[in-house]
N, C-alpha and C positions, 0 to 999 in steps of 0.2 A: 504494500500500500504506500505509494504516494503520500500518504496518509497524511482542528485547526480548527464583539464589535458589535455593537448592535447593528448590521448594515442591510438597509431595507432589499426586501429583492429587487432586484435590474439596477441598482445603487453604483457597481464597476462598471469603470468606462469598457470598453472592450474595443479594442483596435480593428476600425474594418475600414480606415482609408486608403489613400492611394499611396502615401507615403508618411513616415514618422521624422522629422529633424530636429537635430537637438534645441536644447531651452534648457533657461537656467530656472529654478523655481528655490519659493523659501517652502521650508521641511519641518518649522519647528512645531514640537510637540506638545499636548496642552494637559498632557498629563505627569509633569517636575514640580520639582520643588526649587525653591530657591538655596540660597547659598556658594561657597567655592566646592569645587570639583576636584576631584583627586583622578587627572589624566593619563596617570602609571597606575590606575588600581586594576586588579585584579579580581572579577567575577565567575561563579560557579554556575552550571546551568545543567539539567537533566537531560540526558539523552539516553538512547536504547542501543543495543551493540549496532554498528552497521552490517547489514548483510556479508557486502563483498570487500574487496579492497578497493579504495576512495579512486578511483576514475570514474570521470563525470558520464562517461558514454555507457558504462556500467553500474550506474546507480541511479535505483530507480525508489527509493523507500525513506523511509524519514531521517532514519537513524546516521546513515551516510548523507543525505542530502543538507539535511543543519549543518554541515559540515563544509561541503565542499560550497554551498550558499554564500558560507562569509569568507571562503578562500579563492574562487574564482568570480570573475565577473564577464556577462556576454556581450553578445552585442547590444539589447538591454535589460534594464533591470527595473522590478518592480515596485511603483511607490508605495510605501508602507504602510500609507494611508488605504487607497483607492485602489493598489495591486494595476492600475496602468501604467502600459510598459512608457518607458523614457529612455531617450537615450542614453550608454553606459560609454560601450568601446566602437559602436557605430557616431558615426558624423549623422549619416543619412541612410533613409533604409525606402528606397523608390520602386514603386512598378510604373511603368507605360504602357499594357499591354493587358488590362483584367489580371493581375495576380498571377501571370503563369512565369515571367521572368521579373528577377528584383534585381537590382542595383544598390549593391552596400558598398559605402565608402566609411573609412575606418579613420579616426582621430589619431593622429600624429604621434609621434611620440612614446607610446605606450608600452610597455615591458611586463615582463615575467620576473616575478623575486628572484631569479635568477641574471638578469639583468638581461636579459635575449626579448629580442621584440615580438609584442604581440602584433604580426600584421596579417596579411590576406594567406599567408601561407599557414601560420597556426589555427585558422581554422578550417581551412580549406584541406589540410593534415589531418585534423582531428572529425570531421565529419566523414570524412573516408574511413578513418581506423573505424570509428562506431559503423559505419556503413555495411561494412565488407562483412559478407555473410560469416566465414568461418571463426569471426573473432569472437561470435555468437555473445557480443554487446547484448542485453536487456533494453538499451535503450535505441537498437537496431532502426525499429519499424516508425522512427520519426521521422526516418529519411525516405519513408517507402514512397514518398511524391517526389521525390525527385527525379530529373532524368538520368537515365544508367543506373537505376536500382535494379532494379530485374536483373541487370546481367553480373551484377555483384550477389545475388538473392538466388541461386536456380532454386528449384523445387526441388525436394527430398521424395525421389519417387517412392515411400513407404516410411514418413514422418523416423520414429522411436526405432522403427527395423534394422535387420542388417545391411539394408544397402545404404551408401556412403551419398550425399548429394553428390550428384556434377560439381566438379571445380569451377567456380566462377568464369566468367570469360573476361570479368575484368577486376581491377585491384582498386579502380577510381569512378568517384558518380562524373560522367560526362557532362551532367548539368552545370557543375563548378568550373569556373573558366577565371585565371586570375588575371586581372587588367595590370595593376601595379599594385605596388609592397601596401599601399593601403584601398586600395577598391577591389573588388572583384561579384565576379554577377550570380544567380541561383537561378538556373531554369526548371522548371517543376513539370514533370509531367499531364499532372492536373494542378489548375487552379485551387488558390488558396489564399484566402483574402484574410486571412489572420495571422499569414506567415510574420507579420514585424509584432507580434504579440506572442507568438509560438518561439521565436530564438530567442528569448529569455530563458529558458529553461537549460535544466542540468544539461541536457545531452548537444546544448548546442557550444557549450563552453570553448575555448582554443586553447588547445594542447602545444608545450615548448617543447623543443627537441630531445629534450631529456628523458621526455616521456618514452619515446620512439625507441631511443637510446636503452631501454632498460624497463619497460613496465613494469616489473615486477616489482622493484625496488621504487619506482615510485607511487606504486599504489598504498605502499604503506607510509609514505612522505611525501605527498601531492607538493608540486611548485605553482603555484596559481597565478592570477593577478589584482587578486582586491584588496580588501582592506585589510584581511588576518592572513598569517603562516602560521603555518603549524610546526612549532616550536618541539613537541616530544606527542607522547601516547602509544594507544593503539585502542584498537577496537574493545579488547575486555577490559579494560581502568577507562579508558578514555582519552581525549586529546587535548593536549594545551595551545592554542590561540594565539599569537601575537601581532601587536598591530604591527602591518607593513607599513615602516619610514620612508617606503618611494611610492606609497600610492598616491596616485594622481588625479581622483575622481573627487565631486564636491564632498561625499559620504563619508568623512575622516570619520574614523571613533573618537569617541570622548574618552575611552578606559583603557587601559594600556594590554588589557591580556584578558579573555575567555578559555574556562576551561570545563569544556564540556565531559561532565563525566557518567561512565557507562552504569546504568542501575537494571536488575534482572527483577526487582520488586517498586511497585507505586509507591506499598506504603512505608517502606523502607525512605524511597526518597520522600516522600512526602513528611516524614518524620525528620529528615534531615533539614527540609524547609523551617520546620518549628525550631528547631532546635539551634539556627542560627547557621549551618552545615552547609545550607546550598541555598542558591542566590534567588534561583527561578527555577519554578517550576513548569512547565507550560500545560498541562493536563493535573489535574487533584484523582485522586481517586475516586471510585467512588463512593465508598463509606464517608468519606470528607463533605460528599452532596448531600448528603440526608440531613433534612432543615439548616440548608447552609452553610454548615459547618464548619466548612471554609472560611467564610466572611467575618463567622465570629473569631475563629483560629487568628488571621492575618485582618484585622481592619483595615481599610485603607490602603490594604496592600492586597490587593486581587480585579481583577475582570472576569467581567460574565459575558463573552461578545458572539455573534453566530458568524461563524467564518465558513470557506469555502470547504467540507468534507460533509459526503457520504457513509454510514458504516451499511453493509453489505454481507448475504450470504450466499456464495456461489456453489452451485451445486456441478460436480467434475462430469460436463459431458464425453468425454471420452473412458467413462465407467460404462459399466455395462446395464448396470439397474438407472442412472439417468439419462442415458444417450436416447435420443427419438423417445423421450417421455414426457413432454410437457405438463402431463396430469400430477406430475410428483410436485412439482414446481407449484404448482396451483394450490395443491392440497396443503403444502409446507405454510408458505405464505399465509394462506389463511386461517391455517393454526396457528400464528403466530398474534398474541397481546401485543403490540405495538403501545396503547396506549397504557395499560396499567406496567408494563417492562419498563417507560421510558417515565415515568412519576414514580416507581417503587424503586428501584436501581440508580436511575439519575437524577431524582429527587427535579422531574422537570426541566434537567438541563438539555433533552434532546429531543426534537421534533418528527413524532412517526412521517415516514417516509411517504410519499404517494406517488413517487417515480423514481429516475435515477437518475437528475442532474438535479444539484444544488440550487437551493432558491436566489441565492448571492449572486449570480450570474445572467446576464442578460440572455434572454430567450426562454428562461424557465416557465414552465408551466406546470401548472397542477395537474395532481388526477391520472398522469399516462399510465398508474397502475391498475387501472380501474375497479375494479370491485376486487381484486388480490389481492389489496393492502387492506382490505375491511376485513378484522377478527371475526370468524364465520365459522366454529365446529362443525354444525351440522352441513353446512356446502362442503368445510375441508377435508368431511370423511366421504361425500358423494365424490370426488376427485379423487382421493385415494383408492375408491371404491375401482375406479376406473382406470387406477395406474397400473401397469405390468409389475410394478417393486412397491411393496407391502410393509416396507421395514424390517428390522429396526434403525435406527438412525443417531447417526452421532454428530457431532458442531464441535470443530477444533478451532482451537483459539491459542492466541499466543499470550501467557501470563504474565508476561512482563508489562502491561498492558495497560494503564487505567482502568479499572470497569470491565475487562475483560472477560474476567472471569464471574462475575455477578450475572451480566449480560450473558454468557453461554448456556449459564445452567439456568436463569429464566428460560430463555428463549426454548430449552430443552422442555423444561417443565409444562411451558403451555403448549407446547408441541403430544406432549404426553398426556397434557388433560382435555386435550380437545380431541386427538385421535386416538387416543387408548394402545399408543403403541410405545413401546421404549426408545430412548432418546437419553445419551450419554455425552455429558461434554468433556471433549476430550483435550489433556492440557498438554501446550508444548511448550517447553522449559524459555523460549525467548522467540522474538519476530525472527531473527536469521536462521532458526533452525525449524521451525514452519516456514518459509520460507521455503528452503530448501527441498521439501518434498511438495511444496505448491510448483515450483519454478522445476520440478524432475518430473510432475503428470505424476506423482503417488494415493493423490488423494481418490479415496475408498468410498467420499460422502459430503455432508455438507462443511464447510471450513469458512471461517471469518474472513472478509474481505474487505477493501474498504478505499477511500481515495478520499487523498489531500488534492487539491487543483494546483498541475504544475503552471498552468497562467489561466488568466482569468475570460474564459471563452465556455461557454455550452457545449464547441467541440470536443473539449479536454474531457468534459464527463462521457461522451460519447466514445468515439472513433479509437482511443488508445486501447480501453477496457473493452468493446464489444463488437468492431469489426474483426472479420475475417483474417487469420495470424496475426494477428497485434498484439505486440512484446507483452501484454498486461491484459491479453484475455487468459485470463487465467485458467477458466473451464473450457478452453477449446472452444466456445459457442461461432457458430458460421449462418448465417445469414445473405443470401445476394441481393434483398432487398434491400436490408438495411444498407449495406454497403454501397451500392448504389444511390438507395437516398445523400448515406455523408456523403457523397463524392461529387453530387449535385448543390448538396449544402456550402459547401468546402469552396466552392467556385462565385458563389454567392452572398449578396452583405444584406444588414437589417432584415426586416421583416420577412423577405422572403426566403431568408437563409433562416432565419430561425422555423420557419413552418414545414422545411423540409428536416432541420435537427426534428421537431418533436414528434412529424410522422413517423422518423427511422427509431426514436426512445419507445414509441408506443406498440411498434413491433415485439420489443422486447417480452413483453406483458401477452402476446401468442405464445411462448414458447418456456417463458419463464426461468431460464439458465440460471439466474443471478436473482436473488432474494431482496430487496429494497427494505431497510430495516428501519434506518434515524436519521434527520441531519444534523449536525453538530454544531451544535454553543460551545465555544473553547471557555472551562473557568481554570484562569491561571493565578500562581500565586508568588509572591516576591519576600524580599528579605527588607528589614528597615535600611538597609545598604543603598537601595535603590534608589533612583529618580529616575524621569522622564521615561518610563517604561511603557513601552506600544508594543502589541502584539500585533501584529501585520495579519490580514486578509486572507495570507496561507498560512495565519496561527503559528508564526515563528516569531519570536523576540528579536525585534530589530535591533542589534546590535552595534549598530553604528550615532543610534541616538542617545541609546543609555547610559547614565551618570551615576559617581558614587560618590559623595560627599565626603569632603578631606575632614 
């Protein structure tokens, strides 16, 4: 999972013109204190192991992404406020031609903590390593619009089997063409009218030659170009942060060092927040939700905001009890309390779902689950009634989790009082090692799922998570309708692009793959250490505004 104000729906801007250029804007924040500042302090922050080792073209999950978020910066970057994208390491981001070719010219100047230039070739490098089928990137299928994908991508005549894909016929996307050390152009095979709000993201980041040079070694010492380096760690303790002395963007930190450290338990860290031990929290548990609990804990020191994330149950089509069974889907869903799970558990911090894009984002609409998200025993046992798989049924989740575990064995339980059937949630010791039999095709049954929005588009809820091979469908689900809708979508702005997103979401709800659970209120919590603390839009701690008082 991707996997995050009080901010009304359609509230974010969403990028769908013809071009972005830079602009300078003020950024300040209206939730500090006064006083002097301590700009060599040092802050603690909770994270969860990352899956894989820290390259951007292979991280695709929170755990890694908090991470390489304040160590790289793309071409742009999102405001902290609004999540619209702005200029970062682009001058200019132009199409003349509907969205199918773009024209990025790059700001002068700019380097890697290594002292090596960020220019047309670091990314134009690093879109190709993520690109190229065998390097089997997770964050592969962002390239799949582009020209010479396919012949970097062949088909695996027999997915998981013994036979080997085809060897690529090329090592480079033909779409990429570099003009000079700072401009270079992006031809897309299909139009995409959200591309300068989609290259903000992890997987678009430019890679320095170091990386080329050795990824192995730099996976666990990333060289970036923003505002932090990462100074020591690892994935099981965690990483240390320091602010980069040559970054060159308006977004300086105020604190001199982040150090993000790895917790396998909530309430462990959540105990360490009390206890003066860590700085921020960004998720409370949720024993902490029940009558507040939180707010009385930390006064004045928490937010209750709805940010961009869905939590989700996918069910593994390529099992044999859900493939071509839509009836399981239906029956599950409708055994599921949405509303008494999300006031017993979250003490009302989560909104039952009734589709699967976020309300935060422009194009959403209500309802595309239609009567599946209404708690219905007696319809969800006529569904069952009708599925080829009878149960039993289990819901894995990853403990390390907020609410994880509360949420699983609800969700089980009304699964078991509304169909009379058994229903086990089953616990996996952290996200990276679910994970890992998520991303191997192991899963047996239903498994927790969920998405943080990598920018702030209705496609991101769509097209990553539910088209046809896309890095982040998790259950294999395939679709040519829906795919064809996004791809109609995708080439089109406003209104008539959003009516083709909600046609292709309402598909989903035929077939039922993926379960539609909550959407999320982030309640986070802080130390008296803090000032001017914002939690951004994708529910991360903006880093670069927060102060500690000397």
């Amino acid at each position: 999972m991707k996997q995050r104000r009080l901010i009304a729906a359609g509230a974010l801007f969403v990028a769908g013109a013809m071009a972005l250029s830079a602009c300078s804007s003020d950024s300040d924040s209206d939730s500090g204190g006064g006083g002097s500042t301590d700009s060599n302090a040092s802050i603690t922050i909770y994270n969860t192991k990352p899956e894989n080792p820290l390259i951007p073209g292979n991280t695709n999950e929170v755990g890694g992404g908090n991470i390489l978020d304040n160590v790289f910066r793309g071409l742009v970057q999102y405001n902290p406020d609004t999540a619209a994208p702005e200029m970062s390491m682009a001058e200019s981001i132009k199409s003349s031609d509907n969205f199918k070719t773009w024209d990025i010219k790059l700001k002068a100047g700019q380097t890697f903590q290594d002292g090596t230039p960020v220019d047309a070739d670091s990314f134009i490098n690093s879109w190709n390593w993520t690109a190229y089928g065998p390097n089997a990137a997770l964050n592969n299928y962002f390239f799949g619009s582009f020209e010479g994908y396919a012949d970097m991508n062949p088909a695996d005549p027999d997915d998981d089997g013994p036979k080997e894909a085809p060897k690529p016929k090329a090592d480079k996307l033909s779409g990429l063409t570099k003009v000079s050390d700072t401009e270079f152009t992006v031809k897309l095979a299909s139009a995409q009218s959200f591309f300068p709000t989609m290259v903000g993201y992890t997987a678009f980041y430019p890679l320095p030659k170091a990386f080329f040079d050795d990824p192995k070694t730099f996976g666990t010492k990333p060289i970036g170009n923003g505002p932090f380096q990462i100074t020591s760690g690892d994935g099981d303790t965690g990483f240390t942060l320091t602010k980069w002395s040559g970054y060159k963007g308006s977004d300086v930190p105020k604190i001199g060092e982040a150090v993000f450290k790895t917790y396998t338990s909530d309430s462990a860290g959540y105990s360490d927040v009390l206890a003066g031990n860590l700085d921020f929290m960004e998720q409370v548990p949720a024993s902490a939700l029940v009558d507040n609990q939180y707010q009385s804990d930390r006064p004045d020191h928490f937010v209750n905001k709805a940010v961009g994330i869905i939590q989700t149950a996918t069910l593994p089509q390529y099992d044999a009890n859900f493939k071509d069974n839509p009836d399981i889907g239906k029956a599950l869903s409708l055994a599921i309390d949405r509303d008494t799970i999300t006031k017993s558990v979250f003490n009302g911090g989560r909104t039952p779902a009734t589709g699967w894009v976020s309300p935060i984002v422009d194009g959403y609409k209500a309802g595309a689950c239609g009567e599946y998200c209404t708690y219905d025993p007696a319809k969800a046992k006529e569904y069952l009634a009708k599925s080829k798989f009878k149960g039993p049924f289990s819901f894995s989740y990853n403990a390390d989790g907020p609410g994880n575990k509360e949420a699983a064995e609800a969700i089980c339980n009304s699964i078991k009082n509304a169909l009379g059937v058994a229903c086990n949630a089953k616990a996996y010791v952290d996200f990276s090692t679910l994970r890992a039999d998520v991303n191997a095709s192991k899963m047996d049954n239903m498994f927790r799922s969920g998405w943080q929005m990598d920018y702030p588009s209705i496609e991101n809820f769509l097209e990553p998570l539910y088209a046809t091979g896309a890095g982040s469908n998790d259950g294999h689900w395939s679709n040519p309708q829906f795919d064809s809708l996004i791809k109609k979508a995708n080439s089109e702005e406003g209104d008539a692009s959003y009516a083709d997103y909600q046609a292709a979401e309402k598909l989903l709800s035929v077939d039922m793959p993926v379960i539609p659970l909550w959407y999320q209120a982030q309640q986070s919590v802080w130390s008296d250490r803090l000032s001017n603390v914002k939690v951004t839009p994708r529910s991360t701690l903006d880093l670069t505004d927060v102060t500690v008082s000397s």
